[in-house]
C-alpha positions as CSV (number, residue, x, y, z in Angstrom):
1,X,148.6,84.7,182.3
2,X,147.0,85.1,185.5
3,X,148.4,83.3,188.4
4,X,146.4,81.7,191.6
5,X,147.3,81.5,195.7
6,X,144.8,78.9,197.6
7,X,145.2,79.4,201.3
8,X,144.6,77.4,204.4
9,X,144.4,74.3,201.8
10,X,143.8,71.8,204.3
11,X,146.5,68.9,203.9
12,X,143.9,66.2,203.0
13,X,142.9,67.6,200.0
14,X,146.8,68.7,199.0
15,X,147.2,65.0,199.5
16,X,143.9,63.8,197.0
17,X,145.0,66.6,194.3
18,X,149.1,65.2,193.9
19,X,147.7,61.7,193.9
20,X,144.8,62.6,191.5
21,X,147.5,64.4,189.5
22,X,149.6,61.4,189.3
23,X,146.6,59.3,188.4
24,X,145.9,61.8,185.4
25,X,150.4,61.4,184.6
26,X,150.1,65.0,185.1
27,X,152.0,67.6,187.6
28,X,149.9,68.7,190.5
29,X,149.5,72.1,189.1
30,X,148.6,70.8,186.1
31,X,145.9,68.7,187.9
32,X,144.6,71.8,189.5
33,X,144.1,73.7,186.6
34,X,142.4,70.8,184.5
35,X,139.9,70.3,188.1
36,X,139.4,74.3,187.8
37,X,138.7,74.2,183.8
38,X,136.2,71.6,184.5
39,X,134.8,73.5,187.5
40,X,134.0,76.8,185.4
41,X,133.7,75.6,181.7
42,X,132.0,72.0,181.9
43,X,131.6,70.8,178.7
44,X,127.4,70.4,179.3
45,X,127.2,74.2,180.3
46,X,123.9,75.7,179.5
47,X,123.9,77.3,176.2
48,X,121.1,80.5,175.7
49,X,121.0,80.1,172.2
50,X,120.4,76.3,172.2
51,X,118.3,76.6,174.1
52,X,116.1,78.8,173.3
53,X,115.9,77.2,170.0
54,X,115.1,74.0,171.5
55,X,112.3,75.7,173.1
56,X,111.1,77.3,170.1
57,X,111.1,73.9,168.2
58,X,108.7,72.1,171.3
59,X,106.4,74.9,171.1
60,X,106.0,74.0,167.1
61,X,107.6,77.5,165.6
62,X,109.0,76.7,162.6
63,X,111.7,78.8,160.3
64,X,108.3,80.8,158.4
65,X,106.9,81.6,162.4
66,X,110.1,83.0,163.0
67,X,110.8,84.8,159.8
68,X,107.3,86.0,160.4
69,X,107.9,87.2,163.9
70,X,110.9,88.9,162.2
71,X,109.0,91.2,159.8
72,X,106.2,92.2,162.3
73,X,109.2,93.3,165.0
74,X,110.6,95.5,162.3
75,X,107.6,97.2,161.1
76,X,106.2,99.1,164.3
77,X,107.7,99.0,167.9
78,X,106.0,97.4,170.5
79,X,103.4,99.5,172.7
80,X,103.5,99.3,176.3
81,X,100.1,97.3,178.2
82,X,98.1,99.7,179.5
83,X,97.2,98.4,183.2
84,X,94.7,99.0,185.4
């Protein structure tokens, strides 16, 4: 398992994380890697296929638009817009 040095940790926030870690009844490194898990993972993290479904439903698509949208995808490929 990887392993992590913070430098120049100014002695403030040492002070906050072992009293937040005692807080928590945990050891300070194990406050510091529940503050980082949070940091990178929270648990409301943006989702692409959520969302994208929730978009489809607001828009009014329903299971038949998509299955539709499906069927014409797979027949022919898509032709570039002529411009200008």
């Amino acid at each position: 398992m990887p392993a992590v040095t913070i430098r120049n940790l100014p002695d403030e926030t040492h002070r906050a994380r072992k009293s937040r870690a005692a807080q928590h009844g945990r050891s300070a490194e194990a406050e510091m890697r529940a503050i980082l898990e949070a940091a990178v993972r929270p648990e409301t993290r943006l989702r692409l296929d959520t969302t994208l479904f929730e978009l489809g439903r607001k828009a009014g698509l329903t299971n038949a638009d998509i299955d539709a949208l499906n069927a014409a995808k797979e027949q022919a490929p898509a032709e570039p817009i002529a411009l200008g």
